[in-house]
Wavefront OBJ file of the C-alpha trace (Angstrom):
o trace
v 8.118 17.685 39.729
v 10.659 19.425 42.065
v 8.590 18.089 45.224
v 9.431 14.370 44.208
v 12.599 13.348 46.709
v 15.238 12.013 44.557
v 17.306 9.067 45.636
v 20.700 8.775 45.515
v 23.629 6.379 46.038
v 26.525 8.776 47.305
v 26.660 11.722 49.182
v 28.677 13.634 46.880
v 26.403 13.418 44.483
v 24.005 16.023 46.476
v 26.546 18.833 45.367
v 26.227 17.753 41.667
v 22.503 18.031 41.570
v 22.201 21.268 43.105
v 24.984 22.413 40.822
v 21.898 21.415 38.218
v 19.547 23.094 39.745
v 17.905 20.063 41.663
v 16.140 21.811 44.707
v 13.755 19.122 46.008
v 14.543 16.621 48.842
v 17.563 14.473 48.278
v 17.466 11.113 50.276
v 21.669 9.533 50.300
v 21.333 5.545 50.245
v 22.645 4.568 53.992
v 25.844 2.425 53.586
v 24.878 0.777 56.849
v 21.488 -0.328 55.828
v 20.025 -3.265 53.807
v 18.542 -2.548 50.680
v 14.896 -3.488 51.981
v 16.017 -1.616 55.027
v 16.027 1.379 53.632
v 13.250 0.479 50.863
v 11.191 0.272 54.218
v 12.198 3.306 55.712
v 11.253 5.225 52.085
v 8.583 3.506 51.986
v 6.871 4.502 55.585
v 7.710 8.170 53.986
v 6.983 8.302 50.500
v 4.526 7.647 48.039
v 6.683 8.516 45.098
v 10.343 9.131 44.143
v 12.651 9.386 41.891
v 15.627 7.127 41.906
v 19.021 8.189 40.228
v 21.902 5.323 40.595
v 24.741 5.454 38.402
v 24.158 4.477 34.969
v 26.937 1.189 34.933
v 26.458 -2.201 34.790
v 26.402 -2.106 39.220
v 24.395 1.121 38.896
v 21.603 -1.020 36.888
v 21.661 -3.569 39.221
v 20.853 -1.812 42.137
v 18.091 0.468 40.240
v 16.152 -2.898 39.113
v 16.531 -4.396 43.049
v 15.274 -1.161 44.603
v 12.640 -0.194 41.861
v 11.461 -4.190 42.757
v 11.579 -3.490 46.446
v 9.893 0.214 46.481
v 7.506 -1.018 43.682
v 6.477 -3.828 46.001
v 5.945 -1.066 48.764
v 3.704 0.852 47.024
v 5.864 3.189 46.110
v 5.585 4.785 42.428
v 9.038 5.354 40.836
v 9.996 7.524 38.578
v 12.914 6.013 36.659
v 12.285 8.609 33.652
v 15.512 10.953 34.207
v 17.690 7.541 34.813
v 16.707 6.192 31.723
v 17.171 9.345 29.595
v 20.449 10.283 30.902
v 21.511 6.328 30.180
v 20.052 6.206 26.408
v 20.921 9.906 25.679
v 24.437 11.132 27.494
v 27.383 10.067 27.604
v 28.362 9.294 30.965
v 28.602 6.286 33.925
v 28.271 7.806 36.818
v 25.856 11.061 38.245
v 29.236 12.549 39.022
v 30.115 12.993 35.326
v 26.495 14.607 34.797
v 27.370 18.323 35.473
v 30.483 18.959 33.032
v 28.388 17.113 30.795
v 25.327 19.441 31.287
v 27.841 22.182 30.912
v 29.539 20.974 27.848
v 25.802 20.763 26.309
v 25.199 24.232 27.452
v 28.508 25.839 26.307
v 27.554 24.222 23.081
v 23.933 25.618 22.654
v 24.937 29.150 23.886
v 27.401 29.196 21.273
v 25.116 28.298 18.116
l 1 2 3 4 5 6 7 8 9 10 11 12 13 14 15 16 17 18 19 20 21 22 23 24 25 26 27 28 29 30 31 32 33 34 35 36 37 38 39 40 41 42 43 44 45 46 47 48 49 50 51 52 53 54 55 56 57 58 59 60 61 62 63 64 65 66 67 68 69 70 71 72 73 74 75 76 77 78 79 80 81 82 83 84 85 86 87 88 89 90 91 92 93 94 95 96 97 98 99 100 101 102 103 104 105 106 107 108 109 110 111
């Protein structure tokens, strides 16, 4: 659902997933704020969302301690897309995500 905000650990990353046609609400993951800071803050606002952190050993981390945190808050995450993209494509970071989308698509248009 396009209407879910999607979470996200850099701001560079915004560019990416409107390059993929991402049009809900991104929310960036404030540098300057606690993890249960900002868990709090999402928390006050949201009742669902869906959290994309890089797909690396750190990027795991931090999806398991703010699923914990949000889940304790009542909020429902949806970790589907960040466990697809981690079992099915090759890549460690969101950056990576668009040339690989594009790599797929170059592919299919070509068959």
């Amino acid at each position: 659902n396009m209407s879910v905000p999607i979470i996200v650990v850099v701001r560079n990353k915004l560019r990416m997933l409107r390059k993929m046609k991402f049009l809900g609400e991104i929310l960036i993951l404030n540098r300057g704020m606690s993890l249960v800071e900002f868990s709090d803050r999402i928390a006050e606002r949201y009742r669902r969302i869906i959290l994309l952190t890089d797909f690396d050993a750190k990027g795991c981390d931090l999806e398991k301690r703010m699923s914990e945190y949000l889940t304790g808050m009542g909020v429902d995450i949806d970790i589907y897309l960040w466990n697809f993209v981690r079992k099915n494509v090759p890549v460690k970071t969101v950056e990576e995500l668009p040339s690989e989308y594009e790599r797929q698509y170059e592919k299919t248009v070509q068959m």
